[in-house]
Z-matrix of the N, CA and C atoms (Angstrom, degrees):
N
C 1 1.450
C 2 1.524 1 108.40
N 3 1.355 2 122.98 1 124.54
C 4 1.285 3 116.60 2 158.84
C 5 1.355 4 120.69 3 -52.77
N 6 1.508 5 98.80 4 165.63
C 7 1.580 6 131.65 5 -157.79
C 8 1.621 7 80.02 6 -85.19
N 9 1.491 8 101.04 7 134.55
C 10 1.765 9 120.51 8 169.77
C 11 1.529 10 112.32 9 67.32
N 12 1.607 11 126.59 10 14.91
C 13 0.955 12 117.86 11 173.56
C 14 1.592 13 110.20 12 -118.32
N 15 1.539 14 129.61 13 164.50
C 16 1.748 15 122.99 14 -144.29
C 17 1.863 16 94.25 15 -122.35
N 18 1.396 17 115.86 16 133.51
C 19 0.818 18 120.60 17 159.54
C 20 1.932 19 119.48 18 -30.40
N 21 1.134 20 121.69 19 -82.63
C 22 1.220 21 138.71 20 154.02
C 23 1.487 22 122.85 21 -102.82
N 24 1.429 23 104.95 22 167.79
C 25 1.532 24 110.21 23 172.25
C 26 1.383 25 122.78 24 -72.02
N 27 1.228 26 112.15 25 -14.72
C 28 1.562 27 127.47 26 160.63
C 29 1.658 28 126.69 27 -93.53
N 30 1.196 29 114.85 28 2.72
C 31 1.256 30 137.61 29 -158.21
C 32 1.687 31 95.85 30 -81.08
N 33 1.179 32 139.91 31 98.22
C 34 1.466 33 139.66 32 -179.51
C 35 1.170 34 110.78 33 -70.74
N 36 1.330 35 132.82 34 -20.18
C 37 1.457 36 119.25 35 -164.90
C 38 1.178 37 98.68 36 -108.76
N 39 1.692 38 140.33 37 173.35
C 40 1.266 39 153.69 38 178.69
C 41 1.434 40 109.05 39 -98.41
N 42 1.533 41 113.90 40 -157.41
C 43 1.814 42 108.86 41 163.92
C 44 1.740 43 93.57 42 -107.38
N 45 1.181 44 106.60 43 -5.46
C 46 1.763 45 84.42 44 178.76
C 47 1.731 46 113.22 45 -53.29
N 48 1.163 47 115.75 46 -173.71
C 49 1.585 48 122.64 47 -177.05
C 50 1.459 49 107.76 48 -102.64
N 51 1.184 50 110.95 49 -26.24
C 52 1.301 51 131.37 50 -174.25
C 53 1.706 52 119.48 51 -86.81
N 54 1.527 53 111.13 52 113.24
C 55 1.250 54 116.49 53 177.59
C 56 1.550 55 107.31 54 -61.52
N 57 1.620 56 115.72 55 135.58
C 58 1.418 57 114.36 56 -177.81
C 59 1.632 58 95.46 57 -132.49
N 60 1.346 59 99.19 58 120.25
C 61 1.479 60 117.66 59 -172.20
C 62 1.561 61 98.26 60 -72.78
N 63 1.031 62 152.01 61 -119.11
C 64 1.478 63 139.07 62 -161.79
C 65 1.284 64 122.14 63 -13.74
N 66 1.541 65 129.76 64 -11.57
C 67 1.009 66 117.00 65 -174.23
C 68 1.837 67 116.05 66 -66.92
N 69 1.356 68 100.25 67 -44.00
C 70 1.641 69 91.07 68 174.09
C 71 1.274 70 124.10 69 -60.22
N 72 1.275 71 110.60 70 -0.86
C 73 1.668 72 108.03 71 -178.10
C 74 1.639 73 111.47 72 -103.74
N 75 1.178 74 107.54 73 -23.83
C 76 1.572 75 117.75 74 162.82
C 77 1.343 76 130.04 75 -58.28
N 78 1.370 77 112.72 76 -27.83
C 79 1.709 78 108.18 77 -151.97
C 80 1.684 79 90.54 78 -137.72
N 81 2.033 80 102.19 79 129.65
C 82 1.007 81 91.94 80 -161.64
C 83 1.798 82 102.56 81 -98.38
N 84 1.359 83 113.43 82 165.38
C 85 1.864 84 104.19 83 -177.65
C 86 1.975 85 79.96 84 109.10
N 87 1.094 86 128.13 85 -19.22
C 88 1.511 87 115.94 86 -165.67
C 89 1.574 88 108.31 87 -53.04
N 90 1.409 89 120.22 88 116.23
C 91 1.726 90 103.87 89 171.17
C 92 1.348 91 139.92 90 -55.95
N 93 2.257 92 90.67 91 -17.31
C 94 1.481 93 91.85 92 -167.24
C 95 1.456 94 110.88 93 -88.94
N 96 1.519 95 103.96 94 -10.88
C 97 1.428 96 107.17 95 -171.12
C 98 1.298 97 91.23 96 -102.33
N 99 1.731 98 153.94 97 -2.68
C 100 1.240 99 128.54 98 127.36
C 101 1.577 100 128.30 99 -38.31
N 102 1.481 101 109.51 100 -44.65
C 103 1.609 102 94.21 101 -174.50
C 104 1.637 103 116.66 102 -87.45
N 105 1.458 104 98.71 103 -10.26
C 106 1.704 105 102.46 104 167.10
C 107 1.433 106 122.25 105 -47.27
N 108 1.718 107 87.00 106 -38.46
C 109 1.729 108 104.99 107 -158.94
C 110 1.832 109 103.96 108 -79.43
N 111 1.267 110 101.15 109 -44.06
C 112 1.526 111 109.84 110 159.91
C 113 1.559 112 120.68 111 -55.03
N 114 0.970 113 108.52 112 -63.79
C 115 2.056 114 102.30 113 -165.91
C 116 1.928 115 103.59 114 -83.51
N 117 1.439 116 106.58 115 -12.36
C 118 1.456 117 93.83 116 167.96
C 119 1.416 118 118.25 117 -99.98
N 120 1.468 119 119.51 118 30.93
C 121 1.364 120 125.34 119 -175.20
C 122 1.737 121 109.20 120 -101.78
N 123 1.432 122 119.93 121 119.50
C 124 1.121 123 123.17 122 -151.65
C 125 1.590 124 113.77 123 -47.58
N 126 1.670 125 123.82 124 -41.61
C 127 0.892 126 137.59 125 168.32
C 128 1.899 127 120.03 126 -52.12
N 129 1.202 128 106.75 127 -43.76
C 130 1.416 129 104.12 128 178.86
C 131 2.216 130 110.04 129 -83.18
N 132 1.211 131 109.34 130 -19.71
C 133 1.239 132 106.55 131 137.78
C 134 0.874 133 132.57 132 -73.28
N 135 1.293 134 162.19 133 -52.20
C 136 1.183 135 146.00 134 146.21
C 137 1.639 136 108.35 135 3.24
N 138 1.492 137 94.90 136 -82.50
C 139 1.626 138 101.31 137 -158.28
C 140 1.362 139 105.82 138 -73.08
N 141 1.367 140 130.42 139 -8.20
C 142 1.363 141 103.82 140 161.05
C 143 1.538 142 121.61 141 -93.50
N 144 1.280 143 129.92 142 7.83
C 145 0.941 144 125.92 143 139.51
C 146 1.274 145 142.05 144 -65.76
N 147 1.526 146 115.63 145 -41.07
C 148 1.115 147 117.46 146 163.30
C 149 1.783 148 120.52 147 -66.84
N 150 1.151 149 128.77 148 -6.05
C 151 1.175 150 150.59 149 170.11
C 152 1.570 151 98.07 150 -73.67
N 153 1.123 152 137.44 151 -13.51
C 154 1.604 153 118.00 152 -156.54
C 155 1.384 154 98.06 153 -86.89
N 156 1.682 155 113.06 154 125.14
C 157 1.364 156 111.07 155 161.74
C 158 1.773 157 136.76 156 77.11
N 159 2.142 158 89.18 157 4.98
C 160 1.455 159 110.35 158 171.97
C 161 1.475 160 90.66 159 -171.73
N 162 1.534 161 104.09 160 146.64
C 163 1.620 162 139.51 161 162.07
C 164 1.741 163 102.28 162 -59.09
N 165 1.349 164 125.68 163 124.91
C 166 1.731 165 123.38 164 135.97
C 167 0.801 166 88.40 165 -118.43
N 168 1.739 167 85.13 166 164.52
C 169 1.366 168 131.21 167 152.63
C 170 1.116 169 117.33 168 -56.32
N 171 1.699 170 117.92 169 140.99
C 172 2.110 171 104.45 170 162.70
C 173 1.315 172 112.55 171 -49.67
N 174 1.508 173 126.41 172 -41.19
C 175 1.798 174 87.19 173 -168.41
C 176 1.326 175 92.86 174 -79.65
N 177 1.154 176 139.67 175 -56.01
C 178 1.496 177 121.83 176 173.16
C 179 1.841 178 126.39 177 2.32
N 180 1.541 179 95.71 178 -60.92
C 181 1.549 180 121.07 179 -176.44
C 182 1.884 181 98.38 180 -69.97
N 183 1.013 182 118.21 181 -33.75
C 184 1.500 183 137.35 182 -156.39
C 185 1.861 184 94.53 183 -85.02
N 186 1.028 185 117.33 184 -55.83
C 187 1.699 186 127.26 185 -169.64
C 188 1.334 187 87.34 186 -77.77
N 189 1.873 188 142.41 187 -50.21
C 190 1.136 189 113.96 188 176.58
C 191 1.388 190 141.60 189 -63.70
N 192 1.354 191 103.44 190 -12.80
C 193 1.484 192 114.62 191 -157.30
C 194 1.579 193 79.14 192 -104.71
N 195 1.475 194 106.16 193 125.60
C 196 1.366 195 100.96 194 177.53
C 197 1.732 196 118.14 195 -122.95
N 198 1.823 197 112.49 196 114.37
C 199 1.493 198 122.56 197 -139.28
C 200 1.303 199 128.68 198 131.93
N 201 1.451 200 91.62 199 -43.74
C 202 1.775 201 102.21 200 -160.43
C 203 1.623 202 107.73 201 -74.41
N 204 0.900 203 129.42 202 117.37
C 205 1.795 204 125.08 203 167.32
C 206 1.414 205 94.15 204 -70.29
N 207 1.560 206 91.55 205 165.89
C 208 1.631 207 124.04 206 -160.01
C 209 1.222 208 95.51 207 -90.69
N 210 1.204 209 134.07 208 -10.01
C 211 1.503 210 127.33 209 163.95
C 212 1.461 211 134.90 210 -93.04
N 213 1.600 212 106.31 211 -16.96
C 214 1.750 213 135.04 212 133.95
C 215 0.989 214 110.72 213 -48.01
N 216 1.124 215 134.28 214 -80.68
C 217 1.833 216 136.89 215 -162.30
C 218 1.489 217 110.60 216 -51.18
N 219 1.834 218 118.05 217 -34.56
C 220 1.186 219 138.52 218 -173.00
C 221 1.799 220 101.94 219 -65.11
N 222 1.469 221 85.64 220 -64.73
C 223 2.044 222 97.24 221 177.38
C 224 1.882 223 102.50 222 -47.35
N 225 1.272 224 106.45 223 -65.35
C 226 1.903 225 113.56 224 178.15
C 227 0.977 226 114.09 225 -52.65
N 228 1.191 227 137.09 226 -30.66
C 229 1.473 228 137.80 227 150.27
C 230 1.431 229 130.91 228 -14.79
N 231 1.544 230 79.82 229 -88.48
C 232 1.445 231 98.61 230 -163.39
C 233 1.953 232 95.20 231 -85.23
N 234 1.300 233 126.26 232 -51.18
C 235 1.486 234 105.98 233 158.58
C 236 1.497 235 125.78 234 -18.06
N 237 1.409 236 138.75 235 -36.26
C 238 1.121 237 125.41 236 -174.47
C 239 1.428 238 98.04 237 -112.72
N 240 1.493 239 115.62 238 -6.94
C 241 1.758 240 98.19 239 155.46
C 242 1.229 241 106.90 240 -67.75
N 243 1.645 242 133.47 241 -61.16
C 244 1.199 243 100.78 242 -168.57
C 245 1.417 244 132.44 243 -89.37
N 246 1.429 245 116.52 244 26.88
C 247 1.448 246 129.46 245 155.10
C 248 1.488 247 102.80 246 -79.99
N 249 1.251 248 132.06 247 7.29
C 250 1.624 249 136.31 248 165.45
C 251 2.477 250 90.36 249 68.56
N 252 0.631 251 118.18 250 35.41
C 253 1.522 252 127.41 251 175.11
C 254 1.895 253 103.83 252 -102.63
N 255 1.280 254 93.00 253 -47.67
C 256 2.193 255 79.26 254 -179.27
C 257 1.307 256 86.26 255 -119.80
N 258 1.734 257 99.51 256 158.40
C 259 1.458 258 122.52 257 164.18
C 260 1.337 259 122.57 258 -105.10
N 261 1.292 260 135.98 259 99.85
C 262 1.335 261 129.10 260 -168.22
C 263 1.564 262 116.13 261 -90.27
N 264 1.193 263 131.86 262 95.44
C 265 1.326 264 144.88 263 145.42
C 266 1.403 265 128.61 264 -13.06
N 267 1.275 266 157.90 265 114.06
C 268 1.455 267 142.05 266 139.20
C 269 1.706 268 109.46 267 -90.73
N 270 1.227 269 110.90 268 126.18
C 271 1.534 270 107.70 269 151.77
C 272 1.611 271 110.46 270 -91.58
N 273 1.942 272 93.14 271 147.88
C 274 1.220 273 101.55 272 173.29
C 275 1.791 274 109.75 273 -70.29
N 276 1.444 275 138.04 274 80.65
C 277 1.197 276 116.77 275 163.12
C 278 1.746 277 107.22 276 -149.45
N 279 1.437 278 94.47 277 160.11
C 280 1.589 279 96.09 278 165.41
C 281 1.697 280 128.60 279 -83.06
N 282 1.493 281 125.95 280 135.68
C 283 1.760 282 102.73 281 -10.04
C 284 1.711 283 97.95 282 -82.91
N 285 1.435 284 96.85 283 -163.94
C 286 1.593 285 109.74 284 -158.43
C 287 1.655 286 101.15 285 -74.55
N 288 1.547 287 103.70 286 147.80
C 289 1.338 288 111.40 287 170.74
C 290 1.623 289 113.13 288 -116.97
N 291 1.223 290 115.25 289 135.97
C 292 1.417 291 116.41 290 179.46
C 293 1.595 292 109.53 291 -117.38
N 294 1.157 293 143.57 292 122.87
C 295 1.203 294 140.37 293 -146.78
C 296 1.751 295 90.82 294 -123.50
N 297 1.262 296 131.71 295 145.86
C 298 1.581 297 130.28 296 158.94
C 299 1.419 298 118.78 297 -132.64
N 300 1.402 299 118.68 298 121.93
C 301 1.377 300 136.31 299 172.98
C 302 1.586 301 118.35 300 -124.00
N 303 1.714 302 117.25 301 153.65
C 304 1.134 303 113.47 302 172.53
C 305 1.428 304 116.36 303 -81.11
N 306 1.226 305 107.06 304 152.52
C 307 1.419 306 123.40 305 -176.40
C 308 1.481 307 90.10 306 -81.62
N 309 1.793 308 115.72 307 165.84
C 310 1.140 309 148.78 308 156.44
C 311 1.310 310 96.39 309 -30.98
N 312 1.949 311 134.91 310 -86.61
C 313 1.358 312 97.99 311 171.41
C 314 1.467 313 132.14 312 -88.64
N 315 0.540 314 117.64 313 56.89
C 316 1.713 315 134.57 314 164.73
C 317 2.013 316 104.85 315 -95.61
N 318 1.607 317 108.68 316 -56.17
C 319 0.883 318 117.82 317 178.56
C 320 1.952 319 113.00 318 -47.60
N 321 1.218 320 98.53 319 -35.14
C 322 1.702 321 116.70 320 -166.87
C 323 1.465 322 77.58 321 -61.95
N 324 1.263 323 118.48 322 -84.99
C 325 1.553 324 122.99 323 -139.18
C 326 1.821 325 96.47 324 -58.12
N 327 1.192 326 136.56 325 -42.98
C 328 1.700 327 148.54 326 -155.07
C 329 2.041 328 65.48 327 -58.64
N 330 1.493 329 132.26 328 -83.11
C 331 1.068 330 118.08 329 -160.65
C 332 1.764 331 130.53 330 -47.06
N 333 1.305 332 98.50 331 -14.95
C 334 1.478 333 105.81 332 -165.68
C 335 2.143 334 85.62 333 -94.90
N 336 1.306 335 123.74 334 -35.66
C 337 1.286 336 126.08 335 166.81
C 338 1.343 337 120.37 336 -52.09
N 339 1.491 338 111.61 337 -51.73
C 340 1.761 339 112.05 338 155.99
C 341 1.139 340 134.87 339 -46.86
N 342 1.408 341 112.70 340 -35.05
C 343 1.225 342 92.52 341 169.48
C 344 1.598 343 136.24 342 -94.01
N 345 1.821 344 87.43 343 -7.78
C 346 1.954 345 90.30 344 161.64
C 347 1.850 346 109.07 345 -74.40
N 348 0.935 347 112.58 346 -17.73
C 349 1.169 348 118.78 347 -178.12
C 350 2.202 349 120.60 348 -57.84
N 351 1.987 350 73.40 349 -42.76
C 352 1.463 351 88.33 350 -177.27
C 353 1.666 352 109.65 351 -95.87
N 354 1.154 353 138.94 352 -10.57
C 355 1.422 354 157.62 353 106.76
C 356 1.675 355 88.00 354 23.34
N 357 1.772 356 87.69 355 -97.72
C 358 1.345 357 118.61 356 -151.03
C 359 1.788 358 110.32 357 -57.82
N 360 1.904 359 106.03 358 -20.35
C 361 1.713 360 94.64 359 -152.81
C 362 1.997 361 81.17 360 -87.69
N 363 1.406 362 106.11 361 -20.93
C 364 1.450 363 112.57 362 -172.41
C 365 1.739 364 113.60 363 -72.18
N 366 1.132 365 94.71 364 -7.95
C 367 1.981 366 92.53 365 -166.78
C 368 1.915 367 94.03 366 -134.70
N 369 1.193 368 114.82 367 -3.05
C 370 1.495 369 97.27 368 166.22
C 371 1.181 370 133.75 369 -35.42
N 372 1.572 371 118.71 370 -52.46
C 373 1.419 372 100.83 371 165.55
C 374 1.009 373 167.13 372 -114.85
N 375 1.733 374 76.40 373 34.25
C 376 1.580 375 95.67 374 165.49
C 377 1.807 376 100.13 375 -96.99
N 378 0.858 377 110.24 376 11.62
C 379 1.833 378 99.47 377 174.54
C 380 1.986 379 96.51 378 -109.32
N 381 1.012 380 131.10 379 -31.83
C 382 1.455 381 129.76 380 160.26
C 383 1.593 382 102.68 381 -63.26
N 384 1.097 383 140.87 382 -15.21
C 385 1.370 384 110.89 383 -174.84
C 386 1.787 385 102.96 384 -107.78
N 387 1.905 386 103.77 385 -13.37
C 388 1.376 387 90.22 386 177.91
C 389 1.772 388 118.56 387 -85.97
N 390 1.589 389 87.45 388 -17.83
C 391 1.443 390 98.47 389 161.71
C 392 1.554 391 126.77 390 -49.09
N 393 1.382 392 108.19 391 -58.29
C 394 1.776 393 112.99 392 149.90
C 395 0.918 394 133.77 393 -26.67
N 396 1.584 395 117.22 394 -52.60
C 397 1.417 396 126.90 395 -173.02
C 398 1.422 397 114.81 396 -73.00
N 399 1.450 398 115.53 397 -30.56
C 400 1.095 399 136.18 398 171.66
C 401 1.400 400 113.16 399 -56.13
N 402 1.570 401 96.03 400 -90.18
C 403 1.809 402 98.21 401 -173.84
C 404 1.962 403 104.54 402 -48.35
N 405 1.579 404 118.23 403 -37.39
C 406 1.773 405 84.77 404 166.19
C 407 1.090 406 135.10 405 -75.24
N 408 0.973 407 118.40 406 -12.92
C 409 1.774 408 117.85 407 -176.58
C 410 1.996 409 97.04 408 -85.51
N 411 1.241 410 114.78 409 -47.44
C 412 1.754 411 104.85 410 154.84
C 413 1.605 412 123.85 411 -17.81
N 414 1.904 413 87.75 412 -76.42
C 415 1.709 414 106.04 413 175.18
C 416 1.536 415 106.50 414 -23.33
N 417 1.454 416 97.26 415 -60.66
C 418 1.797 417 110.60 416 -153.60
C 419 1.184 418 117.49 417 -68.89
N 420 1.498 419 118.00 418 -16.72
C 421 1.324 420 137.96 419 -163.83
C 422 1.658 421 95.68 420 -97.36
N 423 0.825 422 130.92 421 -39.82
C 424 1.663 423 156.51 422 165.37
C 425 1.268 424 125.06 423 -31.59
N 426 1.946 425 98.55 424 -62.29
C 427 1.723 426 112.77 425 -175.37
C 428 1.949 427 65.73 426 -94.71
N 429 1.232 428 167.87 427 -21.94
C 430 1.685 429 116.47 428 -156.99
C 431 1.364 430 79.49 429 -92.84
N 432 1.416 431 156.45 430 18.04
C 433 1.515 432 132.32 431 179.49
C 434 1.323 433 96.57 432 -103.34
């Protein structure tokens, strides 16, 4: 392959050797910065957390998620079905039951989510106090203009 030309149009990496971090955020068609945009969307966290390690139901998923309209949960849904992340179920019965669980990788990422999870519950306050420091030294910068 020539020098400066892309595997595919979705192809994130270059021929350099060298991983270049902005690149997925530059170039649009990128896959990786499609599924970024998907699994870091507050709503599709949510539900794959609540997914870890048991099947609900939508209203199940619907009464937990508290905010989300039923036409959100519907879009987040089925978006991470076909990112192969949930498995959506129908039983044959009256009336109909639709059951949702994570897939095998679905399960991957819920772990890679835990641990931003545990990140965040471990360093809160030091991110609330730089937040402080912030918005006052703003303030102050504010009234001296």
């Amino acid at each position: 392959m020539e020098e400066g030309t892309l595997k595919s149009p979705t192809h994130c990496t270059g021929t350099e050797a060298e991983y270049e971090v902005r690149q997925w955020d530059t170039r649009e068609g990128c896959e990786v910065r499609q599924i970024l945009d998907r699994v870091a969307d507050k709503w599709s966290l949510l539900v794959i957390a609540l997914l870890d390690r048991r099947s609900l139901r939508f209203s199940e998923l619907r009464r937990e998620i508290d905010g989300i309209s039923q036409r959100m949960l519907t879009v987040t849904l089925r978006q991470l079905e076909r990112d192969g992340l949930v498995l959506r179920t129908v039983h044959p019965v009256v009336p109909p039951r639709v059951d949702y669980e994570l897939t095998p990788l679905g399960v991957t990422l819920h772990d890679t989510i835990r641990s931003l999870v545990i990140w965040t519950e471990e360093h809160q306050t030091e991110v609330a106090a730089a937040r402080a420091s912030y918005d006052s030294r703003t303030a102050e910068e504010a009234q001296a203009s």
